[in-house]
N, C-alpha and C positions, 0 to 999 in steps of 0.2 A: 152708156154714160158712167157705168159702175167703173171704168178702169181710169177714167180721167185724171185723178189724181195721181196715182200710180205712175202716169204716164208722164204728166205732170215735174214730179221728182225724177225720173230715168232722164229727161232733157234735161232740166236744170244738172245731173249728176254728170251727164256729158258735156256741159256746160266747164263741169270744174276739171273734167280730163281735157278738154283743149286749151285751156288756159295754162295749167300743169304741162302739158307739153308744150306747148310755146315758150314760156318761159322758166322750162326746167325748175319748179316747185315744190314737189312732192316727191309722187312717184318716181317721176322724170330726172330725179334729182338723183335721190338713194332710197330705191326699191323696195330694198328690204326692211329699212328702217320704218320706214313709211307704210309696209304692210304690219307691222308690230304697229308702230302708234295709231294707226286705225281700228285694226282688231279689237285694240286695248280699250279706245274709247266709244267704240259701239256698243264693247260688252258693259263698258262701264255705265253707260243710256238704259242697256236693255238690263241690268239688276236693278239700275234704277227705277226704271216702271214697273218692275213687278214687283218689287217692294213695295211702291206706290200703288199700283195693284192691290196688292195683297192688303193693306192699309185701307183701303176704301179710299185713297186719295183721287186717285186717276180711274177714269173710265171709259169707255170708247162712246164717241158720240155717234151718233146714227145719220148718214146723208147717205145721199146718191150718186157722191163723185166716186165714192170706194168699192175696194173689190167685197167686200163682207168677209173674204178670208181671212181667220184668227190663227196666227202661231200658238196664241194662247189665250185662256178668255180674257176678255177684256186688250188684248194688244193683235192688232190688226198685223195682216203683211206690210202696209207701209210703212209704218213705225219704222221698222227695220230699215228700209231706203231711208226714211226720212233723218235716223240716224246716222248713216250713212253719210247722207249730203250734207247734214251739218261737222261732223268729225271733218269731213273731207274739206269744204270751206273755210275750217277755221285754219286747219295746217293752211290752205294756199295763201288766206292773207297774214298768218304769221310768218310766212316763208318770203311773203313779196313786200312784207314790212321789213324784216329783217334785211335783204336785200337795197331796197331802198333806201334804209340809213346807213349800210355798210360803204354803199358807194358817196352819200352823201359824206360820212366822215373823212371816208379817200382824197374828193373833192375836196374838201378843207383842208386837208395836211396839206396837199401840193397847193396851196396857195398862200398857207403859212409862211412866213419870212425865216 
């Protein structure tokens, strides 16, 4: 039961690469960009918790869904997915927001007089 969570995130993370490739969002889109804009803001999560760390802000809570593996004290291995899936999530619906109002706008010029 310790990897449930873990396990948890990796679906949901395959979750945002089938949606991403279906309708060309992310990765699927421009590759490379999209590995900088995620790198950037995973790394940007992970100075954030340990700062928050370091602070006595953040702490790891104790359950039985986790792996107990720490990258570092106090920041478990999921963190790291869990950043992850959130970076990756927000690009797909800023991508599929932007899309949707780019065509929406399209739609309105051609029906402008």
């Amino acid at each position: 039961m310790g990897i449930l969570y873990l396990v948890a995130l990796l679906v949901s993370l395959g979750g945002m690469v089938v949606l991403d490739r279906r309708f060309r969002l992310f990765f699927f889109d421009r590759p490379r960009r999209a590995a900088v804009v995620l790198i950037a803001g995973v790394t940007f999560f992970l100075v954030w918790d340990v700062l928050g760390i370091g602070l006595g802000i953040f702490f790891r809570g104790e359950t039985a869904f986790m792996t107990g593996i720490l990258l570092a004290p106090e920041l478990p291995l999921e963190e790291l997915f869990f950043l992850t899936l959130l970076c990756y999530l927000t690009m797909n619906i800023f991508r599929g927001a932007h899309i949707l109002f780019a065509r929406e706008r399209a739609g309105r010029r051609r029906e402008a007089p």
